[in-house]
MDTraj code that builds the backbone (N, CA, C; nanometers):
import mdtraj as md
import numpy as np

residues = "UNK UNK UNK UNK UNK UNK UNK UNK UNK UNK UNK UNK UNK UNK UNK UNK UNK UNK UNK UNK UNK UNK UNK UNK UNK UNK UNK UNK UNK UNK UNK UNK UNK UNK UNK UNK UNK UNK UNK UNK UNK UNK UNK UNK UNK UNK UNK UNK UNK UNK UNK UNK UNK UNK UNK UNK UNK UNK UNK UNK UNK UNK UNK UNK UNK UNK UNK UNK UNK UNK UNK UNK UNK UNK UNK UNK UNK UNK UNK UNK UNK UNK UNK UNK UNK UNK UNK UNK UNK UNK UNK UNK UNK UNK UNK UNK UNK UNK UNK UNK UNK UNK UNK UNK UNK UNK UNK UNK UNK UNK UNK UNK UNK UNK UNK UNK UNK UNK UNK UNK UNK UNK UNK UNK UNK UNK UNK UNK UNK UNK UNK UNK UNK UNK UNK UNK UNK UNK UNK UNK UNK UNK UNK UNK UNK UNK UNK UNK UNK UNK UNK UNK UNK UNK UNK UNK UNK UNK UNK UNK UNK UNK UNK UNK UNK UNK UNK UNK UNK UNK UNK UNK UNK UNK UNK UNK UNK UNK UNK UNK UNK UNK UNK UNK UNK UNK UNK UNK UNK UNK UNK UNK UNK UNK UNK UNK UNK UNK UNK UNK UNK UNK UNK UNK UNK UNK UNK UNK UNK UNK UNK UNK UNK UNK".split()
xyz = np.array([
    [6.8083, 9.7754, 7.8983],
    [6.9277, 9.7665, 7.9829],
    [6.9819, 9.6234, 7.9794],
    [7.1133, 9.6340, 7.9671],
    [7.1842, 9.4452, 7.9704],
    [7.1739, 9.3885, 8.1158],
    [7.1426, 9.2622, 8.1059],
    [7.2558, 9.2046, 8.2213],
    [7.3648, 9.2790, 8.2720],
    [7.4666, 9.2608, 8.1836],
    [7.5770, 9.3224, 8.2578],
    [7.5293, 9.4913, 8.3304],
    [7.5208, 9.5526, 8.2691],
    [7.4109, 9.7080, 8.3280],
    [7.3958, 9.6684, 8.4425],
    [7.2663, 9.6103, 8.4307],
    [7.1904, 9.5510, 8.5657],
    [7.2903, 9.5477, 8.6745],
    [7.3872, 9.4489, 8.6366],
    [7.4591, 9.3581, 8.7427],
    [7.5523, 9.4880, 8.8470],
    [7.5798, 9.5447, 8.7241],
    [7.6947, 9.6930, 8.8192],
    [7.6304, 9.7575, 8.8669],
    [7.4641, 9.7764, 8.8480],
    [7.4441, 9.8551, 8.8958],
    [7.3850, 9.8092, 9.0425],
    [7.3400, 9.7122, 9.0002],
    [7.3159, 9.5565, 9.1539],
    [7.4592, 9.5674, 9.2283],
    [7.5373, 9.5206, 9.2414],
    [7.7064, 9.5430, 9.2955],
    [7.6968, 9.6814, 9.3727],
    [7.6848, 9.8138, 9.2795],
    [7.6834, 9.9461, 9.3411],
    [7.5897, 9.9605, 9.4451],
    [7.4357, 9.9249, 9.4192],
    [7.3401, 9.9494, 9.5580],
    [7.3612, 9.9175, 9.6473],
    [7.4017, 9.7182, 9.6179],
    [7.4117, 9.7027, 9.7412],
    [7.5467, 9.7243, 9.8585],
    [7.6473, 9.7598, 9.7805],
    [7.7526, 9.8115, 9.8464],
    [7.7158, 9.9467, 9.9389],
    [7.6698, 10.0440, 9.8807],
    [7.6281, 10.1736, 9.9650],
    [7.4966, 10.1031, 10.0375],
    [7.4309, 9.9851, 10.0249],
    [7.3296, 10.0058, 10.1433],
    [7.4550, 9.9076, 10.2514],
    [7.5550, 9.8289, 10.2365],
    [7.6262, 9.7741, 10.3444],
    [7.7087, 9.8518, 10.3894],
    [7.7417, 9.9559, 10.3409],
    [7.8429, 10.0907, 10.3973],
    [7.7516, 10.1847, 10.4613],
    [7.6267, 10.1897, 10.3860],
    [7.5610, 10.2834, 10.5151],
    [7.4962, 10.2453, 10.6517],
    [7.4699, 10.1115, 10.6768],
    [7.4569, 10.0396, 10.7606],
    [7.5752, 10.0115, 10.8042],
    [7.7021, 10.0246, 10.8252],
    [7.8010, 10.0386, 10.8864],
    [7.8655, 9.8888, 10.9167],
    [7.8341, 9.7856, 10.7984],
    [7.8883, 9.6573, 10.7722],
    [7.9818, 9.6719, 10.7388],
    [8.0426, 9.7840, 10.6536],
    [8.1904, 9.7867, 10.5915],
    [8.2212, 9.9260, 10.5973],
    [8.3376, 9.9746, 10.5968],
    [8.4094, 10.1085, 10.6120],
    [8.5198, 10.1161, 10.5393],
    [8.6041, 10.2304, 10.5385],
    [8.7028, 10.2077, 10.4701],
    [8.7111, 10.1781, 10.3332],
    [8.8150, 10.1199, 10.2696],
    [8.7920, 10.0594, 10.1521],
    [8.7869, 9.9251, 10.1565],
    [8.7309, 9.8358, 10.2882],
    [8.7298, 9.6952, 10.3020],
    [8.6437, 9.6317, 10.2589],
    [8.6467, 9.5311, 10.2381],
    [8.5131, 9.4341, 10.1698],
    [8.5012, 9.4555, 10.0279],
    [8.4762, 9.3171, 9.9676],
    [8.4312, 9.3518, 9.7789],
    [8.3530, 9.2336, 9.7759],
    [8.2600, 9.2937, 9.6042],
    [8.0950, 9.2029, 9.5861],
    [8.1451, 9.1824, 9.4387],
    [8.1172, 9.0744, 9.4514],
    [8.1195, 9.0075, 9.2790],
    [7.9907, 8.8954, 9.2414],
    [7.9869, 8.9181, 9.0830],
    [7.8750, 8.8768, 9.0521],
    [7.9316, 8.8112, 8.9230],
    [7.8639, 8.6642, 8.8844],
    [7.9302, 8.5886, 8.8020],
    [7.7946, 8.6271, 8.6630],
    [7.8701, 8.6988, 8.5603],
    [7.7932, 8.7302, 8.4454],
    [7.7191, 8.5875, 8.3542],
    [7.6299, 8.6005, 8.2842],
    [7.6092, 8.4743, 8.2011],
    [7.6739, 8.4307, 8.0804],
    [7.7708, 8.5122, 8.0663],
    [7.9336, 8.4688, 7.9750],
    [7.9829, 8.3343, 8.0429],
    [7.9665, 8.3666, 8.2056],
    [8.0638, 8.2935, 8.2970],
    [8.1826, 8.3782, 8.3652],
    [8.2094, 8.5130, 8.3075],
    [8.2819, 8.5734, 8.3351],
    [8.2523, 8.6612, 8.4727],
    [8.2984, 8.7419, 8.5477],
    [8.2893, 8.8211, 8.6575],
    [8.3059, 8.9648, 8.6772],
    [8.2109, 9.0725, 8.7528],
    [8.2232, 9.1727, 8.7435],
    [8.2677, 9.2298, 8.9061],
    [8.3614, 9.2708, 8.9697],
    [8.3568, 9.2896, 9.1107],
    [8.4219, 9.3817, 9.1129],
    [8.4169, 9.4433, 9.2844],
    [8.4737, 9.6069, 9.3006],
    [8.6218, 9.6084, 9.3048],
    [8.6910, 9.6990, 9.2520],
    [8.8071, 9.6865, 9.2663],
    [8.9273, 9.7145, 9.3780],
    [9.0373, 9.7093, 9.3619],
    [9.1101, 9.7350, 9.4920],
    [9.0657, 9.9097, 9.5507],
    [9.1343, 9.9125, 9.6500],
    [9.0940, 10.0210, 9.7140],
    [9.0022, 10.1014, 9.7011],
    [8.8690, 10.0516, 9.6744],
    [8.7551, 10.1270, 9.6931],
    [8.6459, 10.1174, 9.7460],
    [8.6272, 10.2257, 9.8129],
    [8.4790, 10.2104, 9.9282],
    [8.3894, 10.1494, 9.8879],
    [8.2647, 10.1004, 9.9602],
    [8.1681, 9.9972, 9.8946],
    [8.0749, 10.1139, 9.9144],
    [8.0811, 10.2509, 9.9551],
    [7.9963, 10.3379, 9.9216],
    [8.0141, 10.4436, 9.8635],
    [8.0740, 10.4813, 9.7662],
    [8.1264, 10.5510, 9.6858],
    [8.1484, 10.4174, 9.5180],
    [8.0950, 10.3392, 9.5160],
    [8.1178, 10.2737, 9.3932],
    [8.0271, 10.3183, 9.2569],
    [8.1558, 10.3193, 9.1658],
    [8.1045, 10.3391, 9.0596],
    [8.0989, 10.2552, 8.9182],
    [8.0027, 10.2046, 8.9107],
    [7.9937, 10.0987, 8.7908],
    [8.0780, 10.0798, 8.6636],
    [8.1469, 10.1887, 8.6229],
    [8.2053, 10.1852, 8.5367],
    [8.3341, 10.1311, 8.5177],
    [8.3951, 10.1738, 8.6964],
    [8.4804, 10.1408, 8.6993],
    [8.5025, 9.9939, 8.7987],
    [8.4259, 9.9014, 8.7948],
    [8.4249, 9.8010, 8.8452],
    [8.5156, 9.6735, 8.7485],
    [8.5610, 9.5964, 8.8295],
    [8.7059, 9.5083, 8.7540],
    [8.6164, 9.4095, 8.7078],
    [8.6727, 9.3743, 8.5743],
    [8.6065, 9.2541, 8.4677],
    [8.7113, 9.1755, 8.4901],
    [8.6246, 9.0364, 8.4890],
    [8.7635, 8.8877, 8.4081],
    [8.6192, 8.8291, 8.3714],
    [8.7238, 8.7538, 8.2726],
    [8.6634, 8.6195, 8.1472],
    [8.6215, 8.5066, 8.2256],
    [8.6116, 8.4358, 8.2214],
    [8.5624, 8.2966, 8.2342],
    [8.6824, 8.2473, 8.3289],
    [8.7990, 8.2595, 8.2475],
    [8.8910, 8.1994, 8.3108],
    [8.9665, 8.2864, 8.4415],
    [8.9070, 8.3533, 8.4745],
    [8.8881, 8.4406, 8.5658],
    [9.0603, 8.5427, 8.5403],
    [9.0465, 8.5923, 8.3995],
    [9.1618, 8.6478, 8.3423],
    [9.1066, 8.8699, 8.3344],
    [9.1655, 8.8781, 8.3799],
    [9.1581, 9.0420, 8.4019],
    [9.1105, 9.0816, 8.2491],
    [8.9993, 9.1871, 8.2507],
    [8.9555, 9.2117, 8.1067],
    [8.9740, 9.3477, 8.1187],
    [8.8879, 9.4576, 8.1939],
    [8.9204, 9.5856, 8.1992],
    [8.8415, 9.6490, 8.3286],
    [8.8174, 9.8182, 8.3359],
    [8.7794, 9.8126, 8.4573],
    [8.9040, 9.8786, 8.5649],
    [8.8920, 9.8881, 8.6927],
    [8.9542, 9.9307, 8.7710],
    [9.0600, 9.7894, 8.8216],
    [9.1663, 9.8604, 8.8301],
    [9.2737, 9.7822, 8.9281],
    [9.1987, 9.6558, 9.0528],
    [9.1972, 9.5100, 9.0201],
    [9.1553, 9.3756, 9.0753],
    [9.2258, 9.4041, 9.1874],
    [9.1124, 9.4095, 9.3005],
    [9.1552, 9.3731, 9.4347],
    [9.2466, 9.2180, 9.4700],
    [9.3576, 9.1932, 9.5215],
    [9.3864, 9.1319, 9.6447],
    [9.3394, 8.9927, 9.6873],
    [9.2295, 9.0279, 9.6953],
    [9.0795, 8.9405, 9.7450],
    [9.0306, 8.8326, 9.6757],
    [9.0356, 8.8887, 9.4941],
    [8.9984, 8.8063, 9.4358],
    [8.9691, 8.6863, 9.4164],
    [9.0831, 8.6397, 9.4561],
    [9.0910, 8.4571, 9.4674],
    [8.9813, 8.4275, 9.5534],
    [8.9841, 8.4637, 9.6741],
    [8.8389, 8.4583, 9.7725],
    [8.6968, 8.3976, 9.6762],
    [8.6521, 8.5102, 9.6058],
    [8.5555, 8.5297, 9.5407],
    [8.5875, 8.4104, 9.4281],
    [8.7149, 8.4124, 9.3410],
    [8.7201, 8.2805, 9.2549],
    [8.7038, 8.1050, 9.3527],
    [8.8006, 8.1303, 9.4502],
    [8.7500, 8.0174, 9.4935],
    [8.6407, 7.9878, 9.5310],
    [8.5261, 8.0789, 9.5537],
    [8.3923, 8.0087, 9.5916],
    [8.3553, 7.9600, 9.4731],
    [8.3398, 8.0497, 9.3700],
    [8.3049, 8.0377, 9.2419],
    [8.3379, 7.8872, 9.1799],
    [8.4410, 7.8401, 9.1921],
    [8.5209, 7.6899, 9.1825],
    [8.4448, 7.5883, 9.2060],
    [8.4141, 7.6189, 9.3297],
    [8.3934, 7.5009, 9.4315],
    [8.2152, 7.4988, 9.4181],
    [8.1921, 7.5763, 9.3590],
    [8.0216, 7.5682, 9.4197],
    [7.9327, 7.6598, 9.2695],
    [7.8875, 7.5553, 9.1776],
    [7.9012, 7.5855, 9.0075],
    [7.7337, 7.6613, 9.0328],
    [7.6326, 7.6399, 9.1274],
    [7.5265, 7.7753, 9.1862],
    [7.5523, 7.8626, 9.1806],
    [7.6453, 7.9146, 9.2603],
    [7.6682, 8.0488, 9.3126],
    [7.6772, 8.1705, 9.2249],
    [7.6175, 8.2285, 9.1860],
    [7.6165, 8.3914, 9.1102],
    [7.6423, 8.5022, 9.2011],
    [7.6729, 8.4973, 9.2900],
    [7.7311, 8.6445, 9.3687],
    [7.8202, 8.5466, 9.4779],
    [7.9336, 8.6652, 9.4907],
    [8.0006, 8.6786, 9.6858],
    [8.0201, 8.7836, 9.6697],
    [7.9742, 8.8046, 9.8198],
    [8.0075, 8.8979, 9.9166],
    [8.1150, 8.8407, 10.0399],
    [8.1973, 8.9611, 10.0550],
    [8.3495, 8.9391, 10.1505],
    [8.3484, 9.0322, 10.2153],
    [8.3238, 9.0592, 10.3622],
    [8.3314, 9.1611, 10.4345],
    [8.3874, 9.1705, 10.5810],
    [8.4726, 9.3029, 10.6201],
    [8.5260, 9.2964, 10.7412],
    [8.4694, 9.2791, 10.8402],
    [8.3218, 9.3248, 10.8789],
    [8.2130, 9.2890, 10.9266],
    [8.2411, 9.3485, 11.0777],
    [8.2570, 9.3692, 11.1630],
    [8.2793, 9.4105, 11.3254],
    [8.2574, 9.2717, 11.3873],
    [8.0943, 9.2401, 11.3878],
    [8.0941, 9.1255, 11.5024],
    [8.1675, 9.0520, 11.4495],
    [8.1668, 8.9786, 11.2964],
    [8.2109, 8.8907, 11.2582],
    [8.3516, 8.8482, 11.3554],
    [8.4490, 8.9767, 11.2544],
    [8.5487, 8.9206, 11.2827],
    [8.5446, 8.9372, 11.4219],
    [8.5351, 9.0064, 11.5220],
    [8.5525, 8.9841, 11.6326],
    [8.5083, 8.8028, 11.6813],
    [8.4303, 8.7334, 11.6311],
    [8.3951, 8.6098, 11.6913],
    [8.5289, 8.5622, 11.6193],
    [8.5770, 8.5907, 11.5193],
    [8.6744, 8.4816, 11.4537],
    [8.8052, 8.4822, 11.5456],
    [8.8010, 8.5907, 11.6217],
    [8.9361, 8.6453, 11.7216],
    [8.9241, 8.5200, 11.8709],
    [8.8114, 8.4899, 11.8931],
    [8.7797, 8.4188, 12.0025],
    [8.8686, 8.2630, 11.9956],
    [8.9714, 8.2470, 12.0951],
    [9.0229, 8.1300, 12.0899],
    [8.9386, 7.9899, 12.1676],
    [8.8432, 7.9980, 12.1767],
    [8.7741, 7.8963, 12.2205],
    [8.6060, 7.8478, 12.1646],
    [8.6275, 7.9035, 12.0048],
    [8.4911, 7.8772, 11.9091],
    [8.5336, 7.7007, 11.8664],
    [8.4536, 7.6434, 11.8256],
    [8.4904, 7.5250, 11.7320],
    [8.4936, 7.5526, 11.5921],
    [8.6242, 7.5175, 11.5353],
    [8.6724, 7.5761, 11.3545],
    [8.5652, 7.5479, 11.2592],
    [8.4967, 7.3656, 11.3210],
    [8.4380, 7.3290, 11.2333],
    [8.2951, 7.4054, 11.2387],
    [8.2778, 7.4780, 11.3343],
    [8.0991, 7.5431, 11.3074],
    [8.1408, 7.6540, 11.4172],
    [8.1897, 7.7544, 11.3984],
    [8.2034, 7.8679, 11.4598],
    [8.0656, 7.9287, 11.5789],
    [7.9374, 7.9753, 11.4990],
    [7.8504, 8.0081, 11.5959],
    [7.7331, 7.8995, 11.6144],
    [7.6544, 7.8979, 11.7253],
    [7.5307, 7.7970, 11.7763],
    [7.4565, 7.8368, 11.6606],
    [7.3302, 7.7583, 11.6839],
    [7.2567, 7.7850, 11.5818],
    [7.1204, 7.8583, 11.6591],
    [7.1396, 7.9915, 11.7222],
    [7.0832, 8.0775, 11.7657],
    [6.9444, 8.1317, 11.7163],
    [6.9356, 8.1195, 11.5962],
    [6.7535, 8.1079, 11.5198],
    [6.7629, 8.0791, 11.4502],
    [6.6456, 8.0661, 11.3828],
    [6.5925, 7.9660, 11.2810],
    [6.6616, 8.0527, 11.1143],
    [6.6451, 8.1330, 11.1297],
    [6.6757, 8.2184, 11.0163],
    [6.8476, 8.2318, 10.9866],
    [6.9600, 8.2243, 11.0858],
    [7.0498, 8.1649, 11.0686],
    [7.1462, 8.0340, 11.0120],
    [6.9967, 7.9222, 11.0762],
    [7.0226, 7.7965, 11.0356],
    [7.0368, 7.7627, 10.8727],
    [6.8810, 7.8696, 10.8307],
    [6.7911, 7.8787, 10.6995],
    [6.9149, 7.9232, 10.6096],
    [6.9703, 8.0858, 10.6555],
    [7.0403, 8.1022, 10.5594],
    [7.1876, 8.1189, 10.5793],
    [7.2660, 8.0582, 10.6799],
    [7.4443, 8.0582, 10.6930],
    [7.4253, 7.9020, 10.7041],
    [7.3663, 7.8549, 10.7991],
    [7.3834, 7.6658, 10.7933],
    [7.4775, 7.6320, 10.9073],
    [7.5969, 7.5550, 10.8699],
    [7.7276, 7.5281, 10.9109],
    [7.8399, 7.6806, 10.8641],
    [7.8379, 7.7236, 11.0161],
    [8.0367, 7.8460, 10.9419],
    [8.1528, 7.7385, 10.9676],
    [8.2411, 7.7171, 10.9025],
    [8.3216, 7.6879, 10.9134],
    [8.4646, 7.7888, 10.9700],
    [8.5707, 7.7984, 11.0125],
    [8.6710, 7.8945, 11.0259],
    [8.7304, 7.8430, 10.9941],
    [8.8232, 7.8931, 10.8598],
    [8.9757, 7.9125, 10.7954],
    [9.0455, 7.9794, 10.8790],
    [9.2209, 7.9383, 10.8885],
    [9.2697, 7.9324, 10.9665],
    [9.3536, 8.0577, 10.8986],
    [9.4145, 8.1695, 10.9941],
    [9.5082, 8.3004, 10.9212],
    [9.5750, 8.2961, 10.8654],
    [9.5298, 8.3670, 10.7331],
    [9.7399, 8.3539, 10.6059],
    [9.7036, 8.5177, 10.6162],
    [9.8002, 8.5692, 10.6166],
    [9.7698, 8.7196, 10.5406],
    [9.6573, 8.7695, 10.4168],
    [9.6187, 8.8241, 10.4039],
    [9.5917, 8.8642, 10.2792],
    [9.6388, 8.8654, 10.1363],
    [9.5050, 8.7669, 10.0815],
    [9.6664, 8.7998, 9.9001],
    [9.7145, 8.6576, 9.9303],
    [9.7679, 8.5816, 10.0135],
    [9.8326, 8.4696, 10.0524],
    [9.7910, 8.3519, 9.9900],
    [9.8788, 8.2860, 9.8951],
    [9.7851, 8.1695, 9.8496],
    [9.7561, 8.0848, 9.9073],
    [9.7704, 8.0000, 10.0442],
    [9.7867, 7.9555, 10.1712],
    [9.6176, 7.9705, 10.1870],
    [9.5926, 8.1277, 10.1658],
    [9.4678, 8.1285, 10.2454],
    [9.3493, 8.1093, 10.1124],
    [9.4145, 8.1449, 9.9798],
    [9.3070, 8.0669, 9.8732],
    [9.2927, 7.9019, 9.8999],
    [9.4030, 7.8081, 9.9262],
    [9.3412, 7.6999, 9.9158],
    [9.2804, 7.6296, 10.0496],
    [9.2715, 7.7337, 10.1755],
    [9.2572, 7.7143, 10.3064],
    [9.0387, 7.7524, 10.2550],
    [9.0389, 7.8417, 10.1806],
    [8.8824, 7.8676, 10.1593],
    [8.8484, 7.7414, 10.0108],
    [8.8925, 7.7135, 9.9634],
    [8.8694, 7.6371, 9.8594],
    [8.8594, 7.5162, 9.9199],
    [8.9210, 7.4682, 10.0251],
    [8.8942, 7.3464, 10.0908],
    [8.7797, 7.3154, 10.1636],
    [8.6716, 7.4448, 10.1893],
    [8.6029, 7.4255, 10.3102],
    [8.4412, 7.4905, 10.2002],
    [8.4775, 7.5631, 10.0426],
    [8.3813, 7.5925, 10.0079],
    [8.2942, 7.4882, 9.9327],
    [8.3596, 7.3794, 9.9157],
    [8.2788, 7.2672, 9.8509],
    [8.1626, 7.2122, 9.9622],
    [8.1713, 7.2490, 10.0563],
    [8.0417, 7.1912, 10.1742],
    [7.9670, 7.3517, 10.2383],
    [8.0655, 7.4101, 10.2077],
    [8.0013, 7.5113, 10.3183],
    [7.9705, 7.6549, 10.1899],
    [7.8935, 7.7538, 10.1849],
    [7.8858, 7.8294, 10.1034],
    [7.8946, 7.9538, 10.2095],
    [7.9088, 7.9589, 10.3140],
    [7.9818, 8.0770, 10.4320],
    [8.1069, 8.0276, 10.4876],
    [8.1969, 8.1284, 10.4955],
    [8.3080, 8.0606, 10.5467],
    [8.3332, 8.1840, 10.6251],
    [8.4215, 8.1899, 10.8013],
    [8.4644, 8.2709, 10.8181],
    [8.6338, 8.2775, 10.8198],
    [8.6762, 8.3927, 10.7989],
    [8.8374, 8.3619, 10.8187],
    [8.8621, 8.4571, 10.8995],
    [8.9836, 8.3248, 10.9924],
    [9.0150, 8.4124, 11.1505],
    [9.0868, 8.5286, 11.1056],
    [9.0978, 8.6408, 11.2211],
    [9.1285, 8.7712, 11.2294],
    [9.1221, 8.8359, 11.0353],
    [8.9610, 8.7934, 11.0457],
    [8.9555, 8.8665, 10.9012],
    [8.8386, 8.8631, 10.8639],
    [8.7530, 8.8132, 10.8488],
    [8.5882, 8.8545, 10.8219],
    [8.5484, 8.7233, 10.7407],
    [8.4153, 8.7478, 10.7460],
    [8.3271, 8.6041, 10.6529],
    [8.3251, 8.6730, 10.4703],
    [8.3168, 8.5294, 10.4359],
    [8.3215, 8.5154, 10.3184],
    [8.1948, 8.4057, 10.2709],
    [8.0697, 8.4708, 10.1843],
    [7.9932, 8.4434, 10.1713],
    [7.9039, 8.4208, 9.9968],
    [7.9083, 8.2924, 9.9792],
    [7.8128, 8.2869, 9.8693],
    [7.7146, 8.2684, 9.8360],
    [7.6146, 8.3169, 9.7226],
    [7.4584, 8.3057, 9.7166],
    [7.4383, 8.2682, 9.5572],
    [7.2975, 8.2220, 9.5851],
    [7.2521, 8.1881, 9.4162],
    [7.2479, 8.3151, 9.3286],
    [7.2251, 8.4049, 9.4395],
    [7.2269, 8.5265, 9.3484],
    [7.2698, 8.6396, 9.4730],
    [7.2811, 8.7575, 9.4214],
    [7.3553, 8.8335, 9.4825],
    [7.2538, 8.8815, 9.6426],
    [7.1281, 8.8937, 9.5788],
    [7.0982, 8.9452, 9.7226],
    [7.1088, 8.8261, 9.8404],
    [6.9928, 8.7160, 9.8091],
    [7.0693, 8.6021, 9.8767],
    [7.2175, 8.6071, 9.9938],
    [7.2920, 8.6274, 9.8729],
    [7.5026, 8.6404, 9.9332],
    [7.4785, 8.7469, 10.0639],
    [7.4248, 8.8944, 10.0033],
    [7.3780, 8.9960, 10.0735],
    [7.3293, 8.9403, 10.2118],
    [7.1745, 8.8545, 10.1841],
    [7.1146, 8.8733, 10.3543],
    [7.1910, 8.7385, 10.3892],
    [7.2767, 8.6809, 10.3524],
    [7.2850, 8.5879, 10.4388],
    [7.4327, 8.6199, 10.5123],
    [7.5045, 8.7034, 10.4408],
    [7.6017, 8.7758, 10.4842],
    [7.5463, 8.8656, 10.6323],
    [7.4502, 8.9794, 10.5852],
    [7.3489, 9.0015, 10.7148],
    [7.3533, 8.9334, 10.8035],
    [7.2725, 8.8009, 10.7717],
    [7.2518, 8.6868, 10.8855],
    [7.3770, 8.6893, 10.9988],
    [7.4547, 8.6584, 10.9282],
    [7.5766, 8.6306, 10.9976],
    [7.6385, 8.6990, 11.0985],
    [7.6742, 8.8232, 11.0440],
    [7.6671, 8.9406, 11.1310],
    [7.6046, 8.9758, 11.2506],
    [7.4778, 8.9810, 11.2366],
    [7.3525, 9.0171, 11.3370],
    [7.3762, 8.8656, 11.4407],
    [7.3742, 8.7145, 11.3560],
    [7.4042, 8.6530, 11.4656],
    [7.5484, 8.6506, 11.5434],
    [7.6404, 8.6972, 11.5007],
    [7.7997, 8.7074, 11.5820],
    [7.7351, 8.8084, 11.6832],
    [7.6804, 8.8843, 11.6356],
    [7.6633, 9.0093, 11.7394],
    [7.6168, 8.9976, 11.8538],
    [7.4634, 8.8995, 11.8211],
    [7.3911, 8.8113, 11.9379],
    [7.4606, 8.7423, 12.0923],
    [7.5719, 8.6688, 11.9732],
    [7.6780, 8.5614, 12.0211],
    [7.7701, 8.6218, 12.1346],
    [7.8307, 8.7453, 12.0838],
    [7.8804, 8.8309, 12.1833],
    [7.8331, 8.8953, 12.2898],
    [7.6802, 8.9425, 12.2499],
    [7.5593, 9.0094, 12.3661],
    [7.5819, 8.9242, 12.4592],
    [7.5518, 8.7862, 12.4109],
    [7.5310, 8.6301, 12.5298],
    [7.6451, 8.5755, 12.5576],
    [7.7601, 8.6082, 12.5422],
    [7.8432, 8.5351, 12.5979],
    [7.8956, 8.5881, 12.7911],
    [7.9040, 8.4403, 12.8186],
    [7.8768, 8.4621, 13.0053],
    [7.7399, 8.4206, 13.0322],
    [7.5803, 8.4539, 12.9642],
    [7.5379, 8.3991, 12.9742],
    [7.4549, 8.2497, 12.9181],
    [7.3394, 8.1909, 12.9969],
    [7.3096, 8.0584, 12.9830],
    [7.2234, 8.0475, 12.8959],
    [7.2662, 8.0115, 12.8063],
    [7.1875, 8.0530, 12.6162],
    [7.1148, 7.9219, 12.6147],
    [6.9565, 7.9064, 12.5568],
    [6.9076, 7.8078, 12.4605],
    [6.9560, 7.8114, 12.3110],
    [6.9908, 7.7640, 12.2552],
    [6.9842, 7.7484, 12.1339],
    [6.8818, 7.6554, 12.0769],
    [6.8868, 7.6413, 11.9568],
    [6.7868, 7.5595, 11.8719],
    [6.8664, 7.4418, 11.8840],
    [6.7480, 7.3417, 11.9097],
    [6.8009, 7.1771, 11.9339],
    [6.8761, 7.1334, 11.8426],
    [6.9639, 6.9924, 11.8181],
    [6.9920, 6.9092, 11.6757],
    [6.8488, 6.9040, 11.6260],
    [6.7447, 6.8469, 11.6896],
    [6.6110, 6.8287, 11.6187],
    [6.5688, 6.9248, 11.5888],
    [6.5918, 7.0484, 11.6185],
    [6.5114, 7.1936, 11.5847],
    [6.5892, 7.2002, 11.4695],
    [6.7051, 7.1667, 11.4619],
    [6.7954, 7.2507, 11.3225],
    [6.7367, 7.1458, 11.2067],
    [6.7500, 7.0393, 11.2594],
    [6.7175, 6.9447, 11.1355],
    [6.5746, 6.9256, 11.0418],
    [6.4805, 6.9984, 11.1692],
    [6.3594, 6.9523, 11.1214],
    [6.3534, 7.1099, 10.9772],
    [6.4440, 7.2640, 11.0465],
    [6.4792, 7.3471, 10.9668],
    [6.5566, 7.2898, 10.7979],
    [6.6415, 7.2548, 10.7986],
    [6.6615, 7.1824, 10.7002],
    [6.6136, 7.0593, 10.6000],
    [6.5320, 7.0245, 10.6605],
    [6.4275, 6.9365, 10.6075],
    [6.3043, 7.0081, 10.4988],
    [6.3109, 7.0788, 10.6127],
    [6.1642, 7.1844, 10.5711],
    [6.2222, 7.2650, 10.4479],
    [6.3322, 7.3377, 10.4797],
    [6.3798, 7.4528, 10.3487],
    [6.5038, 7.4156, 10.3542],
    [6.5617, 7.2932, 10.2848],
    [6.6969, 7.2539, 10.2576],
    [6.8275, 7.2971, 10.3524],
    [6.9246, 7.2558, 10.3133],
    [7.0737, 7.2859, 10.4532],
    [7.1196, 7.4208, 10.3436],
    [7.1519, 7.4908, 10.4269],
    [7.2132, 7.5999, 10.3661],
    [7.4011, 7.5696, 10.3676],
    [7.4538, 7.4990, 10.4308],
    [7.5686, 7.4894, 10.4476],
    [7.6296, 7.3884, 10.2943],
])
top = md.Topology()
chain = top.add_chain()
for i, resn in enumerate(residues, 1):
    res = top.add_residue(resn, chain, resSeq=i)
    for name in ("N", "CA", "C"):
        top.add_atom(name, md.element.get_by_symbol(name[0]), res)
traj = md.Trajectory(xyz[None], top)
């Protein structure tokens, strides 16, 4: 079996295990994976992340130029701009997420680090969120609004729209995308009440130990 094989068929699982866990619905959210050409394989426009089918998943070259495959989501740029900014990264994941975006709706988060650093396993694998500020969708406004913030940060959330997340490799992108989620959700459980979070010294001594994820 190739790489490429592999990779669609990596893209397809983990899409139906984030649609059956009820991370994505609809035809929202897409997963891309950077081939060892350099080129990219990701889901295309309007299609469920549980119903995907490998074959028809959208190709580009290197130069992130349409090769074949199903009709290129919208989104794309998302996924190219992480890719840009951060020469690691072999997968993103982009998803509508529920808690997510609901925290991104909150007018009183800080842009520069959206949620506390609520456990250790958050710290480990989201770091620093940053929030990009709303363009529509498709909007080039909002490609260079994530391209500005992915050179430090490899999670980004964007207001009234969901996180955008990169990994060394795809599952990585996957749980730390997870992460994120499960902690917005937390964030919302506790809001009103009088939360500990993990200290500056608790986070740091985390990053010390197993590098900054941000």
């Amino acid at each position: 079996m190739s790489k490429e094989t592999r990779a669609r068929d990596a893209i397809c699982e983990v899409g139906l295990s984030l649609f059956s866990r009820g991370l994505t619905f609809g035809s929202t959210g897409n997963i891309s994976i950077r081939l060892p050409d350099g080129g990219w394989l990701m889901t295309p426009t309007n299609a469920s992340l549980g119903k995907l089918d490998p074959a028809t998943l959208s190709k580009f070259d290197a130069v992130g130029r349409f090769v074949s495959g199903g009709k290129p989501t919208k989104e794309a740029f998302l996924h190219f701009c992480m890719y840009g900014q951060r020469a690691d990264s072999r997968a993103v994941v982009h998803l509508h997420s529920t808690h997510s975006v609901a925290v991104s709706l909150l007018a009183d988060v800080d842009p520069s680090d959206v949620l506390p650093p609520l456990t250790a396993y958050f710290v480990m694998r989201v770091g620093r969120l940053p929030l990009a500020p709303y363009y529509p969708p498709g909007d080039e406004a909002l490609a260079r609004a994530v391209e500005a913030l992915a050179g430090e940060h490899h999670a980004v959330l964007l207001a009234n729209h969901g996180p955008v997340v990169a990994g060394s490799s795809l599952e990585n992108a996957q749980y730390a995308t997870e992460e994120l989620e499960e902690t917005a959700k937390l964030f919302l459980m506790l809001r009103g009440e009088t939360i500990k979070p993990l200290t500056p010294a608790q986070v740091e001594d985390l990053r010390a130990r197993y590098g900054s994820s941000s």
